[in-house]
DOSELO-862493 format. One line per 8 residues: number of its first residue (from 0); their letters; for each residue x, y, z of C-alpha. Coordinates in Angstrom, 3 decimals. Example, Ala and Ser with C-alpha at 12.3 -4.5 7.8 and 13.67 -1.06 7.14 Angstrom:
0) AS) 12.300:-4.500:7.800; 13.670:-1.060:7.140
# end
This chain:
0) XXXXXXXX) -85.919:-14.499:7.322; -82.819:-12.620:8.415; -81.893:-15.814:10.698; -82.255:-18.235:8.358; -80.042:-15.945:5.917; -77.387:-15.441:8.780; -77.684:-18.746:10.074; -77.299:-20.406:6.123
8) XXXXXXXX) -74.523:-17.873:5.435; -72.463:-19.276:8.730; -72.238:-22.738:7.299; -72.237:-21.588:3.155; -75.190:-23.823:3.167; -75.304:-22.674:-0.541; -78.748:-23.273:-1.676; -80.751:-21.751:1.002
16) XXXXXXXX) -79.581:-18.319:0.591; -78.985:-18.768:-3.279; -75.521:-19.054:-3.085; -75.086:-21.455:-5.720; -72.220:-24.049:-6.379; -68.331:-22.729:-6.817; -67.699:-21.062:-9.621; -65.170:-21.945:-12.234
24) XXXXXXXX) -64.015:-18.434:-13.376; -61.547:-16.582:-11.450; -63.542:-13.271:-12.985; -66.261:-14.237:-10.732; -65.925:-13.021:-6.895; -68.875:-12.849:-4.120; -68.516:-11.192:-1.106; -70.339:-11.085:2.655
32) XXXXXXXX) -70.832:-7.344:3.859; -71.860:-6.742:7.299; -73.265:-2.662:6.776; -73.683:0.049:9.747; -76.473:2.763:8.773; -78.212:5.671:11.075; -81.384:5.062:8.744; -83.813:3.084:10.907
40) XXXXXXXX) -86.694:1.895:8.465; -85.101:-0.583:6.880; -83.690:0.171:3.922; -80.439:-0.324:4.164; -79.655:-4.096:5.594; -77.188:-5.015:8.124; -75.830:-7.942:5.784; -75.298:-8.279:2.363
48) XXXXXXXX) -73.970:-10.819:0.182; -73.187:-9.713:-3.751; -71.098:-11.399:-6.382; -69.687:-9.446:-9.623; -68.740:-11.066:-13.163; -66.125:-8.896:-14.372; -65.781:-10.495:-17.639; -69.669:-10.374:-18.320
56) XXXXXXXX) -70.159:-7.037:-15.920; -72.916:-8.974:-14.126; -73.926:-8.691:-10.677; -76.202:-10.287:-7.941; -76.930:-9.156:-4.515; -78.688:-11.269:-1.817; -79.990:-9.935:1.560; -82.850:-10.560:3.443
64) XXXXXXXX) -84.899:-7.827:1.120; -84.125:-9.250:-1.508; -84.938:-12.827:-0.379; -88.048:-11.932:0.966; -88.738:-10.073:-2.468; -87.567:-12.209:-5.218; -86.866:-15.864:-3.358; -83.273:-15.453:-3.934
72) XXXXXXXX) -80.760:-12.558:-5.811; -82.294:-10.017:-7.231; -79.746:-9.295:-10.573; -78.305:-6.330:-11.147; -75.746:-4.535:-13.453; -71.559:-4.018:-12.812; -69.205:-1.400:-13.866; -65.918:-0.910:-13.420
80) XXXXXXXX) -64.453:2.062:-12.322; -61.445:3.719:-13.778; -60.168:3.729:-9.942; -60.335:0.403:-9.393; -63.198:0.412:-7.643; -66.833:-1.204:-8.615; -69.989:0.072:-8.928; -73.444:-2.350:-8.509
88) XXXXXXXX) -76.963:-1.265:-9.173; -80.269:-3.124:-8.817; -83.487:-2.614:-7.855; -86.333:-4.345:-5.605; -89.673:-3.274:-6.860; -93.636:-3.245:-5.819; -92.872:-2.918:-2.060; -95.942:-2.454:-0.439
96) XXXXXXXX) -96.738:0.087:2.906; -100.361:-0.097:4.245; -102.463:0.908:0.544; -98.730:2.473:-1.059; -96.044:0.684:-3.158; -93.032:2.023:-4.272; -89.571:0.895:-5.714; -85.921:0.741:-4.251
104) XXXXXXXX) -83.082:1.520:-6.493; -79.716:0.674:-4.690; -75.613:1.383:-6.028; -73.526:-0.196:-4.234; -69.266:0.676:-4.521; -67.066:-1.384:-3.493; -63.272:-0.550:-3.232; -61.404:-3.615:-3.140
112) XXXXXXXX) -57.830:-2.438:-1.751; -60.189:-1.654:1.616; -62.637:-4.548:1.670; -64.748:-1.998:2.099; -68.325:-0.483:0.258; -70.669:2.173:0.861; -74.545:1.908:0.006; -77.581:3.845:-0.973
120) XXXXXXXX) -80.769:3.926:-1.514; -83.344:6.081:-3.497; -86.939:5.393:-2.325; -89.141:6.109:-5.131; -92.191:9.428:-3.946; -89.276:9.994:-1.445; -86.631:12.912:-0.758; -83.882:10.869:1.726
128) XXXXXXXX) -81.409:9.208:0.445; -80.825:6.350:2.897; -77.089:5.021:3.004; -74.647:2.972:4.986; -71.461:2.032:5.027; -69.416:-1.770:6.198; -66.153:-4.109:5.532; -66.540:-6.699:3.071
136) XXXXXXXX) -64.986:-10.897:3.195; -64.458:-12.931:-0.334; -66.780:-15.915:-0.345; -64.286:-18.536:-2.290; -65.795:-20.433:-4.518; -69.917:-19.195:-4.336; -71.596:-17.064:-6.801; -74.915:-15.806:-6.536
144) XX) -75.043:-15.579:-10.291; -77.470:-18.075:-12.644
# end
């Protein structure tokens, strides 16, 4: 799954990944995140691709998770910070382990003067609090967004 996401995301193949066709509002920005984390199990990807609506304060996000999950971006929720920065949350729910499910919630910030976002996790019946950190490219002209 993560090949065919990496591999699709190379070429902007568009419609494997769910990156859909250019947008026309200048509001609307995706990016490609490549994320280093010290958590091993999984939670927090190596790449991530989100795209934010500011005028709407929409969000998607689209990793292999997420893909796996929902067949595409799951949709999640934007605010704008009063420093500039942005703040994404979603959620990817009914994961199973052996007889257990639980839910991941995710924020995401991203601080656009340093291409740059940090990301975390809260495992639901968990105490950690996986997180990672990465730099950030635009995508011009993709959105993830319906």
């Amino acid at each position: 799954m993560l090949t065919r996401l990496l591999t699709c995301a190379a070429v902007l193949g568009g419609a494997a990944i769910g990156l859909g066709a250019p947008s026309a509002s200048a509001q609307v920005s995706t990016f490609d995140c490549a994320i280093s984390s010290l958590e091993g199990r999984g939670f927090i990807r190596e790449r991530i691709f989100f795209t934010i609506d500011t005028a709407s304060n929409r969000a998607a996000v689209l990793d292999d998770l997420t893909n796996a999950v929902y067949d595409g971006p799951a949709q999640g929720s934007l605010q704008q910070l009063n420093n500039g920065q942005y703040r994404v949350k979603w959620e990817v729910e009914n994961l199973k382990s052996g007889s257990n499910s639980f839910d991941i919630a995710y924020t995401l910030q991203y601080r656009p003067g340093a291409q740059a976002l940090t990301l975390r996790a809260n495992v639901s019946g968990f105490d950690n609090r996986p997180s990672g950190s990465g730099t950030c490219k635009p995508v011009a002209g993709r959105s993830l967004l319906p």
